[in-house]
C-alpha positions in Angstrom: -10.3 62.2 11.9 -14.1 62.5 11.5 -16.4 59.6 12.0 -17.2 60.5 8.2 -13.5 59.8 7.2 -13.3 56.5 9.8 -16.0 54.8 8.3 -14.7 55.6 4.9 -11.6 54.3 5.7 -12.7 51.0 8.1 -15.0 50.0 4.4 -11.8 49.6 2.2 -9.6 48.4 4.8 -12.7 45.7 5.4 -12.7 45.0 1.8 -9.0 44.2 2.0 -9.4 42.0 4.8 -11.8 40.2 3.2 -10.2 40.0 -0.3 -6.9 38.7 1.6 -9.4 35.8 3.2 -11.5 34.9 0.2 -9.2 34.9 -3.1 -6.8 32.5 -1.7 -9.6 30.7 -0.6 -10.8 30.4 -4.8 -6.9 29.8 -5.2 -6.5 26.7 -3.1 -10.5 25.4 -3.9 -8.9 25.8 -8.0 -5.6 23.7 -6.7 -8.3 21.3 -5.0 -10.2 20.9 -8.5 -7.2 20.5 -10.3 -5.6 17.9 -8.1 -9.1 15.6 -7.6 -8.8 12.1 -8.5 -10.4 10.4 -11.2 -13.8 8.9 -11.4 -14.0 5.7 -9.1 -14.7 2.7 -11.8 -16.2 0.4 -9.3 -17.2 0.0 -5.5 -17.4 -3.1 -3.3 -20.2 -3.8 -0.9 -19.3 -3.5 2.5 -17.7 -6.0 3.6 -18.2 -7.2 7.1 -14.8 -7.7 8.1 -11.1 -6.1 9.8 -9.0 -6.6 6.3 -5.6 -6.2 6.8 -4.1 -6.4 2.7 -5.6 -7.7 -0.5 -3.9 -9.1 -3.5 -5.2 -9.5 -7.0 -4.2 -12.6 -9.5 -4.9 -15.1 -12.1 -5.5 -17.5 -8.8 -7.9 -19.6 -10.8 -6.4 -19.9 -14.5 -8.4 -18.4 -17.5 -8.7 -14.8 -18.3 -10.4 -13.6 -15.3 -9.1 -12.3 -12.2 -9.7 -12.7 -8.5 -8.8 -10.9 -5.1 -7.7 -12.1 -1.7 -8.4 -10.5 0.9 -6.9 -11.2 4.9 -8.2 -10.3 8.1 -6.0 -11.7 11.1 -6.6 -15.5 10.8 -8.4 -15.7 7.6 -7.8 -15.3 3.5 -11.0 -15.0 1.6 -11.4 -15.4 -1.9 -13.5 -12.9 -4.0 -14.1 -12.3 -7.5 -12.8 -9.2 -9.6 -14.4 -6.8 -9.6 -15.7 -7.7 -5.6 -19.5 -7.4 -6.8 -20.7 -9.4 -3.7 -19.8 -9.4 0.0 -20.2 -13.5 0.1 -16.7 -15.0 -0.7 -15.8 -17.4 -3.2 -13.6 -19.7 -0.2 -12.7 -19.0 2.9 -9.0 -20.2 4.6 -8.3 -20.4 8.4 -4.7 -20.5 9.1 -4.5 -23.4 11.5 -2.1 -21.4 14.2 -4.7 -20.4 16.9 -1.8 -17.5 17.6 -1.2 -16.3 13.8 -1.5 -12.9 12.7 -1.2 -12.3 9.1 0.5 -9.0 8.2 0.3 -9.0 4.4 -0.1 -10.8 1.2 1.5 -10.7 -2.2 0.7 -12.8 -5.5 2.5 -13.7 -8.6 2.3 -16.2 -11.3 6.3 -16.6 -11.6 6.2 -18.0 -14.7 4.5 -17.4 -18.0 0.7 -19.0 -18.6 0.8 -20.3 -14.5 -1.6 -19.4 -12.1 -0.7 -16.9 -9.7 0.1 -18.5 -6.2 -0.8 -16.3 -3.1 1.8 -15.4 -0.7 0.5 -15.1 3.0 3.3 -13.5 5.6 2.5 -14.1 8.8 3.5 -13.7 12.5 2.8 -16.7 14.5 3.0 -15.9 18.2 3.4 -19.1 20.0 6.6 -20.0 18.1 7.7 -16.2 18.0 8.4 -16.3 14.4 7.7 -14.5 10.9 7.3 -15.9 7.8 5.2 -16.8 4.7 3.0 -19.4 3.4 2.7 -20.2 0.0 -0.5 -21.1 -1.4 -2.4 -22.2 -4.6 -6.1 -22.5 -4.9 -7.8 -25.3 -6.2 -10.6 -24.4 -8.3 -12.4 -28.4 -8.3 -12.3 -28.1 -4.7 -12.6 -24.8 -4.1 -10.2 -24.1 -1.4 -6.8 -22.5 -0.5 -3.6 -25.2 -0.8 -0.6 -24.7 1.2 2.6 -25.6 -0.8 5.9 -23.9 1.0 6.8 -22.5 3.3 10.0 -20.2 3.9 11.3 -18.1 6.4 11.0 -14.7 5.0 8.7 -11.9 4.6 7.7 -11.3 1.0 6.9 -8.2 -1.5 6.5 -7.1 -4.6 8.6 -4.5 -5.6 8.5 -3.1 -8.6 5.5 -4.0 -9.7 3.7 -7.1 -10.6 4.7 -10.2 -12.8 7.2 -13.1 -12.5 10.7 -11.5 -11.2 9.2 -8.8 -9.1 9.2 -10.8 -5.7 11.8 -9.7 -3.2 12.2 -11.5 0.6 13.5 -10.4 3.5 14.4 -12.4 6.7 13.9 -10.8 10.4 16.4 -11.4 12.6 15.9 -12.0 16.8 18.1 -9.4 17.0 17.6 -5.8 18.9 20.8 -4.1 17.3 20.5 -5.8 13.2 16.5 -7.0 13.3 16.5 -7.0 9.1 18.5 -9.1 7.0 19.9 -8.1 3.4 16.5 -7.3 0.7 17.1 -10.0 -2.2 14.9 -11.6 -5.3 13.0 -14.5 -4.4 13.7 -17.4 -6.4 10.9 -19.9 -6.4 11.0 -23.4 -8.1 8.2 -25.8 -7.9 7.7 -26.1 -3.8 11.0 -24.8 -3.2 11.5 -20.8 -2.0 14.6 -19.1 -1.7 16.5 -16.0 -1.9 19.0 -15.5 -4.4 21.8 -14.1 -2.7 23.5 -14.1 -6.4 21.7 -10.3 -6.9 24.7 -7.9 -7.8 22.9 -5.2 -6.2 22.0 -5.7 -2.5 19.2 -3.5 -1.5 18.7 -2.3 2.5 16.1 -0.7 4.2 12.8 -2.2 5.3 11.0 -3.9 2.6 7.7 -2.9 2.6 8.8 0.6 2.7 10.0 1.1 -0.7 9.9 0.4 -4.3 11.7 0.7 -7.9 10.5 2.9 -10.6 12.8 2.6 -13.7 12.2 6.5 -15.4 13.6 7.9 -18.5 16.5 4.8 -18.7 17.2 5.1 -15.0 16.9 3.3 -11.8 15.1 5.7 -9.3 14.1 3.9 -5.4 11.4 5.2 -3.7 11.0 4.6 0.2 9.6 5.7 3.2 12.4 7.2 5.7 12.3 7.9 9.1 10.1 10.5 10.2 7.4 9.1 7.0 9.1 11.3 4.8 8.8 10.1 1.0 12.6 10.0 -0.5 13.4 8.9 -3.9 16.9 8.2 -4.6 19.6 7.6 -8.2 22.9 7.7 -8.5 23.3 9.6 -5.4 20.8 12.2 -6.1 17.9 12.4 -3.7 14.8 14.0 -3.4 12.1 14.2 -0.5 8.4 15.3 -1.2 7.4 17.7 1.5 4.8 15.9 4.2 4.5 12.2 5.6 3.2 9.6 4.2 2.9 5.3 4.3 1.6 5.0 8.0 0.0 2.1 8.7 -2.2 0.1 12.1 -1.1 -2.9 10.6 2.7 -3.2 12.5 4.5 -5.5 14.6 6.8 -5.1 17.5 10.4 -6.9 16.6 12.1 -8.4 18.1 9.1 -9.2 20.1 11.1 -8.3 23.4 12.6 -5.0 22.2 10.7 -1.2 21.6 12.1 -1.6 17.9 8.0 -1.3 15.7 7.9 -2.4 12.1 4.9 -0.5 10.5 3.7 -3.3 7.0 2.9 0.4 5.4 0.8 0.1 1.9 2.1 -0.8 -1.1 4.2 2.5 -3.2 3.1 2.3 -6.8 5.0 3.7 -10.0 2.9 3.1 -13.3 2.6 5.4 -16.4 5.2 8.1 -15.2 2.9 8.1 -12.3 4.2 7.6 -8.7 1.4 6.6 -5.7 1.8 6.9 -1.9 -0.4 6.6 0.6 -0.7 8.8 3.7 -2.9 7.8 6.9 -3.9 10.8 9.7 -5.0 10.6 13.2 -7.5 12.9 14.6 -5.7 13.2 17.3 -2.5 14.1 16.4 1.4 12.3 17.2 0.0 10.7 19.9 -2.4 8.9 18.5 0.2 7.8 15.0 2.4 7.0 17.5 0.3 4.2 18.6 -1.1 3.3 14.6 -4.6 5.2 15.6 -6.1 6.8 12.6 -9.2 7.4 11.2 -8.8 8.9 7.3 -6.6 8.5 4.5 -5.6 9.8 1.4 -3.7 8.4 -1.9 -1.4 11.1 -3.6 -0.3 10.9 -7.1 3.1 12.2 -8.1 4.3 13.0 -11.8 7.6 13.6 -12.6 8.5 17.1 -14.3 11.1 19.3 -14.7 13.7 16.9 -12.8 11.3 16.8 -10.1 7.7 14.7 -8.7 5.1 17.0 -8.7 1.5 16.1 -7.2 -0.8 15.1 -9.6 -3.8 14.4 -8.2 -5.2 13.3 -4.0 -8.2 10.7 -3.7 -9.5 11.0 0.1 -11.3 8.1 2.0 -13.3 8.4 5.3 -11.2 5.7 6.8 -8.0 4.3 7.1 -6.2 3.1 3.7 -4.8 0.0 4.6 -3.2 -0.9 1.3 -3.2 -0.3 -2.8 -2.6 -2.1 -5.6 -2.7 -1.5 -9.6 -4.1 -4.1 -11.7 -5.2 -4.7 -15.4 -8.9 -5.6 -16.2 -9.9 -8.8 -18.3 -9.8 -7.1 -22.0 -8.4 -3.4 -20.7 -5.0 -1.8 -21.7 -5.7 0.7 -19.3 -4.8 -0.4 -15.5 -7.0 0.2 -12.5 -5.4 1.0 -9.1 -7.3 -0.2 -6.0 -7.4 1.1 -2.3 -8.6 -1.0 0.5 -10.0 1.5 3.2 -11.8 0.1 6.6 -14.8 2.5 7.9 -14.8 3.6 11.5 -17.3 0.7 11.7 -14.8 -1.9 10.9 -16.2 -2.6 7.8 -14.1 -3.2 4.7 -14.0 -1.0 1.2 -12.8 -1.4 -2.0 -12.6 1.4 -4.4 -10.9 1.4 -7.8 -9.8 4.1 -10.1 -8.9 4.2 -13.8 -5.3 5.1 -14.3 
């Protein structure tokens, strides 16, 4: 072969090369365009604190709403949307060995304000459980009204009904109890051990989303796979998703860790999961080290979920939530995200 001929021949097999390298490269930057999230509708100041899970309710009465926000010992009180970082109220819980792991609200009940639902582990009694709470707008604090023995999430969405509890057991073999409704009357919490269908599982790693006229459960599995289940049909979306920092070791004296992984939202046929990463790799997940996140939306076609769209954070998503503005039929879903400087984010998106 002449040099002639070898050059010839090393051009187009260089043009291949490079054709192999840069069309999938246009391919996957189109799927990247066409999987972007929607416009952010509003962003919080920085906030300077560790949050560890927000809810958002009718705490106050009226039309407006309001969020709560947790770090370890604290629940602050913001208004919606979070426009300043100086807090309406601030609440210490008065165990100087709490940790709070999450918080829920709901007005259970038409017209009521929505009471505040604080889960918590307090460390010099060993325990878990939650602390209901109402705040008082004349005095413009945080009042404890019950508390039960459970932890408590909504499932399902939001609204009266949608409160399930779950009781953790000292136990290293059976650490979780039964998932049932919560049944709360004036002061008084309870679960209603009368539900004719018994869910199992870890609570805060699934949720219901009622599609087409049937009952579908989604829920994080072993291994942070993303299964959703009816009627003895199952289907797992490829990758890992719903880690979470925010975890606790029970029982306390066993290797057994339960990871409080962010909420997993179903609203307009749309299905939303969160999915943390370490820079670092297993190692670090192993150990609830990570430093990014990601929300993925899911659509369901053709008998399957499909991803819709992926909304990226630089930092870790700690939780998310959908809500419905004062005077807006269209819902907003928000992420709370902490920087690598501890600060707190809250970013919302219209659904």
């Amino acid at each position: 072969m002449s040099f002639e001929h070898f050059l010839i021949q090393w051009k187009k097999e260089r043009a291949i090369r490079w054709g192999l390298i840069f069309l999938p490269s246009l391919f996957f930057s189109s799927i990247s365009l066409a999987l972007s999230a929607p416009p952010i509708a509003w962003k919080s100041p920085p906030l300077h604190l560790d949050a560890v899970d927000f809810a958002v309710g009718n705490f106050i009465g009226g039309e407006s709403f309001q969020l709560a926000l947790a770090s370890n010992r604290k629940i602050f009180l913001y208004s919606y949307p979070v426009v300043s970082s100086s807090p309406v109220s601030v609440y210490v819980m008065p165990e100087s060995q709490s940790r709070i792991l999450s918080l829920t609200a709901s007005p259970l009940g038409a017209g009521s304000k929505a009471k505040l639902f604080v889960t918590y582990y307090d460390g010099a009694l060993g325990q878990v459980g939650t602390r209901v709470f109402e705040f008082s707008l004349s005095q413009k604090i945080w009042k404890p009204l019950a508390q039960i023995p459970y932890v408590v999430r909504g499932i399902g969405g939001t609204g009266a009904g949608s409160l399930f509890c779950q009781q953790l057991l000292d136990n290293g073999s059976f650490p979780l109890s039964a998932i049932y409704p919560l049944a709360y009357k004036g002061s008084y919490s309870s679960a209603d051990k009368s539900y004719n269908q018994v869910l199992s599982r870890w609570l805060y790693s699934q949720t219901a989303v009622h599609l087409k006229g049937q009952d579908l459960f989604a829920a994080i599995v072993p291994g942070n796979r993303l299964e959703i289940s009816s009627q003895g049909k199952e289907w797992t979306i490829p990758g890992s998703y719903g880690q979470s920092p925010n975890r606790l070791r029970w029982p306390v004296s066993s290797s057994h860790i339960l990871e409080f992984s962010p909420r997993i939202l179903f609203k307009n046929g749309l299905l939303f999961v969160v999915k943390n990463e370490s820079r670092w790799g297993f190692l670090a997940e192993s150990f609830g080290l990570f430093d990014r996140g990601k929300i993925s939306s899911f659509e369901w076609r053709d008998e399957d979920f499909e991803r819709n769209w992926t909304a990226d954070f630089p930092g870790v998503v700690s939780d998310i939530d959908w809500v419905y503005p004062s005077a807006s039929k269209s819902p907003q879903i928000i992420a709370l995200w902490i920087g690598s400087s501890k600060k707190t984010h809250l970013w919302a998106f219209n659904l």
